[in-house]
Each structure stands twice: as structure tokens, then as C-alpha cells.
C-alpha positions as CSV (number, residue, x, y, z in Angstrom):
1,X,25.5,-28.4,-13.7
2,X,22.0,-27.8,-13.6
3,X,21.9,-27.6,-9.7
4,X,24.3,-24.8,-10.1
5,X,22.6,-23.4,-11.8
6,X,19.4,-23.0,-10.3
7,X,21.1,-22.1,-7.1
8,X,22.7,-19.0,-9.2
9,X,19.3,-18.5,-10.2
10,X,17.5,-18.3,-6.9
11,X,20.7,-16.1,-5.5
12,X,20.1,-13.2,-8.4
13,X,16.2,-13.8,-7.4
14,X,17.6,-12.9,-3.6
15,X,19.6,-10.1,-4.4
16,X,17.5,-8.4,-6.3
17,X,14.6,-9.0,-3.9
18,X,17.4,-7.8,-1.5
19,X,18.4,-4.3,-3.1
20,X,13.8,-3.9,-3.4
21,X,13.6,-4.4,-0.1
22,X,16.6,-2.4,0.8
23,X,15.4,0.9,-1.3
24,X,11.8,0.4,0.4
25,X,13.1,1.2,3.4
26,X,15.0,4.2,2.6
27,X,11.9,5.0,0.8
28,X,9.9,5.2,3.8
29,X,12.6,6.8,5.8
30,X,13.3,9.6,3.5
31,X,9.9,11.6,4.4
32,X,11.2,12.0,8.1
33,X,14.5,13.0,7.2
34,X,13.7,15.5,4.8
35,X,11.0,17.1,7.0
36,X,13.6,17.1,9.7
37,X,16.2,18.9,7.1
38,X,13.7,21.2,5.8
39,X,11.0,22.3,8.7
40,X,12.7,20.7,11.6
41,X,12.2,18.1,14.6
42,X,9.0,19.1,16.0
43,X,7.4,18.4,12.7
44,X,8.9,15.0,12.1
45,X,7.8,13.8,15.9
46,X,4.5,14.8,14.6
47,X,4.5,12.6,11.4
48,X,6.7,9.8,12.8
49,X,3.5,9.3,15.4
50,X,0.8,9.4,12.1
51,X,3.1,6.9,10.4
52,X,3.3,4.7,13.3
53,X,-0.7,4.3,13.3
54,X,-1.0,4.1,9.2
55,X,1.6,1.6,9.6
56,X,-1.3,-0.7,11.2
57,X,-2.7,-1.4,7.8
58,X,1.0,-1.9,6.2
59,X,1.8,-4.2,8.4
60,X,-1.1,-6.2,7.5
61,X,-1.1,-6.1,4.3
62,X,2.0,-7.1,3.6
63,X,1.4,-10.6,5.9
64,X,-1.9,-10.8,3.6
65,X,0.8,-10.8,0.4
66,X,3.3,-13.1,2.0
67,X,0.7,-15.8,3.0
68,X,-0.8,-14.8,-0.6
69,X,1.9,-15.0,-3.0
70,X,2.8,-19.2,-2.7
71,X,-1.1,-19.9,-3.4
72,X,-0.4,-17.8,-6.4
73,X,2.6,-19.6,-7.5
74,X,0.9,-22.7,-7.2
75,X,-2.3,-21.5,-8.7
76,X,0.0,-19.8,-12.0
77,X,1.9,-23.7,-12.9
78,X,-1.7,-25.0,-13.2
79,X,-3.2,-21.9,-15.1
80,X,-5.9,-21.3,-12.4
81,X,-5.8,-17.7,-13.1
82,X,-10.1,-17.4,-12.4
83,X,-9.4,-18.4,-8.9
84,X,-6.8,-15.7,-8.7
85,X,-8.5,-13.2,-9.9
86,X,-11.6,-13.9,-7.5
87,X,-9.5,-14.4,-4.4
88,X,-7.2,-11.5,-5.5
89,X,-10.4,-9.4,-5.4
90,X,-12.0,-9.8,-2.6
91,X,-8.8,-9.6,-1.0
92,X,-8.2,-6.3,-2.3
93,X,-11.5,-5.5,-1.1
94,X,-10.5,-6.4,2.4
95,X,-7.3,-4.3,2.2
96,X,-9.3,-1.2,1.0
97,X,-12.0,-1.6,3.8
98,X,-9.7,-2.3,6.7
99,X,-8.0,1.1,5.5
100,X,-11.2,3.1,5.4
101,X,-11.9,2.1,9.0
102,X,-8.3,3.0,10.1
103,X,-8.8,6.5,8.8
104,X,-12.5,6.8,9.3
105,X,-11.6,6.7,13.4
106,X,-8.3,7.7,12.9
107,X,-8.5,11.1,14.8
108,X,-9.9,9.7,18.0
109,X,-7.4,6.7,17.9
110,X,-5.1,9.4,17.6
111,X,-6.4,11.3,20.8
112,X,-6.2,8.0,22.8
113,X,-2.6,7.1,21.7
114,X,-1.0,10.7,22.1
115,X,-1.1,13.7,24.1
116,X,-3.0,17.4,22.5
117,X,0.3,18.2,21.2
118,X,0.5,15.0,18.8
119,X,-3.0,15.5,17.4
120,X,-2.1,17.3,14.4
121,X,-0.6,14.0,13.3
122,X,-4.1,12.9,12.2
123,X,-3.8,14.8,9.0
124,X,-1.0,12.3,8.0
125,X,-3.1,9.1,7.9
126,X,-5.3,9.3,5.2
127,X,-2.3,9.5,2.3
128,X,0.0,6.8,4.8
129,X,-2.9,4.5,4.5
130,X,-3.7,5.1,0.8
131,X,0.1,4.7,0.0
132,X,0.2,1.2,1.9
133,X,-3.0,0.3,-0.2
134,X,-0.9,1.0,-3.3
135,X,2.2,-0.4,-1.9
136,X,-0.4,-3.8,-1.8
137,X,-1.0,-3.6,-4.9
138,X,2.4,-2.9,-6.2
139,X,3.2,-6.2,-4.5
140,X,0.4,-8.1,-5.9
141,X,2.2,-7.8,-9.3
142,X,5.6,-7.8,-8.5
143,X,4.6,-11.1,-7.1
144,X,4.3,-12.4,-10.8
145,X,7.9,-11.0,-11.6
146,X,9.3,-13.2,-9.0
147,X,7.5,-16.2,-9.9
148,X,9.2,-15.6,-13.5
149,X,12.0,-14.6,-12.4
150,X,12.1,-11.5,-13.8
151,X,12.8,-9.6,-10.6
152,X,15.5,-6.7,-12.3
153,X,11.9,-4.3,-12.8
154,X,11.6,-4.0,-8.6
155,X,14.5,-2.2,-7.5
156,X,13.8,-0.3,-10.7
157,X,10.6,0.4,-9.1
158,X,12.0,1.6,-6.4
159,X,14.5,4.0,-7.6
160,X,12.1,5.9,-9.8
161,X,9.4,5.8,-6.6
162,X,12.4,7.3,-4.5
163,X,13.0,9.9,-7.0
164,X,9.4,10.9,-7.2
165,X,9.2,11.2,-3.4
166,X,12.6,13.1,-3.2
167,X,11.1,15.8,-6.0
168,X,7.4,16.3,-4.6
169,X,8.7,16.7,-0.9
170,X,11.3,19.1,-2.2
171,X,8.2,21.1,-3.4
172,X,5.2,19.7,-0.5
173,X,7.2,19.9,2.7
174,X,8.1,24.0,2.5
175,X,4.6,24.6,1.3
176,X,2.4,22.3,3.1
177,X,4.7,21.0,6.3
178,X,4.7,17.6,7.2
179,X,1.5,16.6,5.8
180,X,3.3,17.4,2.3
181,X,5.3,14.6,2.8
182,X,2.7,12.6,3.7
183,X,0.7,13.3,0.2
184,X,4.0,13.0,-1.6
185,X,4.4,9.5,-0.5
186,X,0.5,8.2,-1.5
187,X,1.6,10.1,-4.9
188,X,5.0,8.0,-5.0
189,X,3.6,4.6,-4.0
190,X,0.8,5.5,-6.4
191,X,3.0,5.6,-9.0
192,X,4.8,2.7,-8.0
193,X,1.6,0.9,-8.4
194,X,1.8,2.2,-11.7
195,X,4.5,1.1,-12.9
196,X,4.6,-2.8,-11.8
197,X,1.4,-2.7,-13.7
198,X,3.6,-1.9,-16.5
199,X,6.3,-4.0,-16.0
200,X,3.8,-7.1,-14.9
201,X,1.8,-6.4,-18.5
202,X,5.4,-6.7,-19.6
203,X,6.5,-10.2,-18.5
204,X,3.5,-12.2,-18.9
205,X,1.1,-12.3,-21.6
206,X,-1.5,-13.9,-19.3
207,X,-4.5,-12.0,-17.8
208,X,-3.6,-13.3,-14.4
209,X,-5.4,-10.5,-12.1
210,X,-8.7,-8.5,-12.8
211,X,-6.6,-5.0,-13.3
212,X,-9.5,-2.8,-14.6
213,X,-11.2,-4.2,-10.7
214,X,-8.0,-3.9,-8.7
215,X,-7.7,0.0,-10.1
216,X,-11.4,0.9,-9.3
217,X,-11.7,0.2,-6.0
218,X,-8.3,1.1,-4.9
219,X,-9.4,4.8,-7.0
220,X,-12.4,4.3,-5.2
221,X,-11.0,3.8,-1.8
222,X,-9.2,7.0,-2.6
223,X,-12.2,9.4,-3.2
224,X,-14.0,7.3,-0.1
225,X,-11.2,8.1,2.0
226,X,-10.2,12.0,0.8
227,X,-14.1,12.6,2.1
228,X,-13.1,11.3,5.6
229,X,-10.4,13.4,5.7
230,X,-12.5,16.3,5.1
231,X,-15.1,15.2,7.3
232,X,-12.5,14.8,10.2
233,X,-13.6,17.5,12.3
234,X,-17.3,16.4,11.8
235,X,-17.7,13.3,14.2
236,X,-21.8,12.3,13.4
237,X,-21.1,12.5,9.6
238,X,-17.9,10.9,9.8
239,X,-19.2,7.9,11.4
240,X,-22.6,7.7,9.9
241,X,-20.6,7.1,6.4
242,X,-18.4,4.7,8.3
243,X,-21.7,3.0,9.1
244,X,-23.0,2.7,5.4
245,X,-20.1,1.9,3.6
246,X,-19.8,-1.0,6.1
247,X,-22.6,-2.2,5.5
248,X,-22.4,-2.5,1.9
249,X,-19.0,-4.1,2.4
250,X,-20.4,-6.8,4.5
251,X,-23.7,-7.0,2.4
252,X,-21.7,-7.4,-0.8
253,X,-18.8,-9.6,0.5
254,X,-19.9,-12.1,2.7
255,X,-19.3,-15.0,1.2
256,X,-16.0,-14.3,-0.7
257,X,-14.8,-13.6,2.8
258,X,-16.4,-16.6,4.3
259,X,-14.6,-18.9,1.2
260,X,-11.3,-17.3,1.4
261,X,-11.3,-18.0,5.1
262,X,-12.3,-21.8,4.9
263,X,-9.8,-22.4,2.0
């Protein structure tokens, strides 16, 4: 009886995990279909090739939650939450970094990849990038909803963040092309952010991750990285802020980095 029962347990776990992961897709898919709907195919080749590069830093940072999340399971059955918090940290340190970089050089990566008539798409990289950073941290605390099993709050999630994207491209894609989408989809995964922050406070009355941190620098991040994208047409500046906030970043986190990567 009781193995039935945990398998039924782990299958609602699955399917719910299943229907997240279903709607995230669609979610990320719905930018390029209403741009092709609403301003037309030109305009979604030009996105689709900015979302292809910001996708760098999704990619990544969803194999830095996966490889994560186990550690934190272990690390939550022995109430180890200081060691969470400090690796949590600095990894959301690395996340933010990594995407400063990707859209500190992202208009000459973009020139490399593409031809003259795909360099427009640079504008699309700073809010991709952001949205993946939120998108982290969205996972970072649904993480804790899975370990309690308390998974029904994701494909919540996902619904409202659909419905948010839906609404602000309806209004930033006539106005503002395709770069409106790509703003509307930092503002939905912002807001998905959000709300598993609300729905982690929710399940657990433990202070398992340092939220008021987390926040700041991914806020941070945010007004670091809207200060590229205005300096994008001004190469010296551009990179000579590149240059400083790197080496703070390497002054600062040395040694987290060096402990994470030995442990």
C-alpha cells in the first residue's frame, strides 16, 4: 500500500512538472508567433536570431539548476540551509555575470553570427538575457515546491506568466515591433520570479535562500545591463564598463567560485 502510494505521488509530481514544462515552451514560443501575426515574418527572423544568442545564458543556467537542485534536496533533509544560501549566492552571482558579458559584447557577436540585415536583432538581447536570469531564479524556488511536493503553484505560474506576455505584447509589438516582445517577456518572467517567491514563502516556513540577496543583484544586474544597452552603439565605453565590473566580480568572488568548484 504504501509503495502505491508513493508511486502515485511521484506520478502527480511528473505531471505537474509535465504541464510547467509544457506551458514554458508555449511561453517562449508565443513572442514569435504573435510578432509574426501582428507585424509579420521579417520581424520574427529578426528576433528568432536575438533569441537564439540570449538563449546561450538559458541554456546554461538551467544545467546550473539541474545539477543544483539534488544538492539542495540533500542539503534541506539535513537543515543545512547556511550552505544553501552561500552556494545559492554566489551562484546567482555567476548567472548574473555570465549574462552581463553576453550582452556587454552582444552586438559584435551579433555581426559575426549574421549578415547586416540580422543586426537589428541586437536590441532583443538585453531583456532575453534578463528574462533567463529571472527564469533562474524562478527555478531556484520552485525547486523547494518539488522537494515538498507541492508542485500544483508551477503550472499556475505559468499560466498567469502566459497571460502577462499575451497582454503586454498585445500592447509592445504594434508600438515598439519586435523588441516589444522582447521587453514583454523580461517583464513576464520577472513576474514569474515574483510569484514563486510567493508561493515558495507559502510552502515552507524555513528561510532556505537569502531572498533580500537573490533580488538585489538580479535588480542590480538589470540596471547594469539597461546601461549596456544604451551604450550599444558606444564601443570604448561599452567595454571599459565590461572591464570594471569584471573585475570587481573576480575581486569579490574568487573564492566562492573556487569552493563551489572543488565541492
Amino acid at each position: 500500500m504504501y509503495f502505491l502510494q508513493t508511486i502515485e505521488s511521484q506520478s502527480n509530481v511528473s505531471m505537474v512538472l509535465f504541464f510547467g514544462t509544457l506551458g514554458m515552451l508555449v511561453l517562449t514560443q508565443l513572442d514569435r508567433l504573435m510578432i509574426t501575426k501582428l507585424i509579420g515574418y521579417s520581424s520574427t527572423g529578426l528576433y528568432s536570431f536575438g533569441f537564439a544568442y540570449a538563449s546561450i545564458i538559458a541554456l546554461f543556467s538551467n544545467a546550473v539548476s539541474q545539477a543544483f537542485q539534488p544538492w539542495v534536496f540533500d542539503s534541506c533533509a539535513n537543515n543545512n540551509f547556511i550552505e544553501i544560501k552561500k552556494t545559492s549566492n554566489t551562484l546567482m552571482l555567476c548567472i548574473c555575470f555570465i549574462s552581463i558579458v553576453l550582452i556587454s559584447i552582444g552586438p559584435e557577436a551579433i555581426r559575426i553570427l549574421g549578415p547586416s540585415s540580422f543586426w537589428n536583432s541586437k536590441y532583443v538581447i538585453m531583456p532575453l538575457v534578463l528574462g533567463a536570469v529571472f527564469q533562474y531564479l524562478a527555478a531556484t524556488y520552485s525547486s523547494i515546491q518539488v522537494y515538498n511536493k507541492k508542485t500544483f503553484f508551477i503550472p499556475i505560474g505559468t499560466l498567469i506568466a502566459a497571460l502577462i506576455n499575451f497582454s503586454l505584447n498585445s500592447f509592445f509589438i504594434p508600438m515598439y515591433g519586435f523588441e516589444g516582445a522582447a521587453f514583454s517577456t523580461f517583464l513576464s518572467f520577472l513576474a514569474y520570479a515574483f510569484f514563486h517567491l510567493l508561493a515558495y514563502k507559502r510552502i515552507t516556513e524555513n528561510a532556505i535562500y537569502d531572498d533580500p540577496f537573490l533580488w538585489t543583484v538580479a535588480l542590480v544586474t538589470s540596471f547594469i545591463c539597461l546601461l549596456f544597452y544604451i551604450l550599444y552603439d558606444l564601443f570604448l565605453l561599452r567595454y571599459l564598463l565590461l572591464f570594471l565590473v569584471s573585475i570587481l566580480f573576480i575581486y569579490f568572488e574568487r573564492k566562492n567560485i573556487i569552493n563551489i568548484s572543488k565541492s
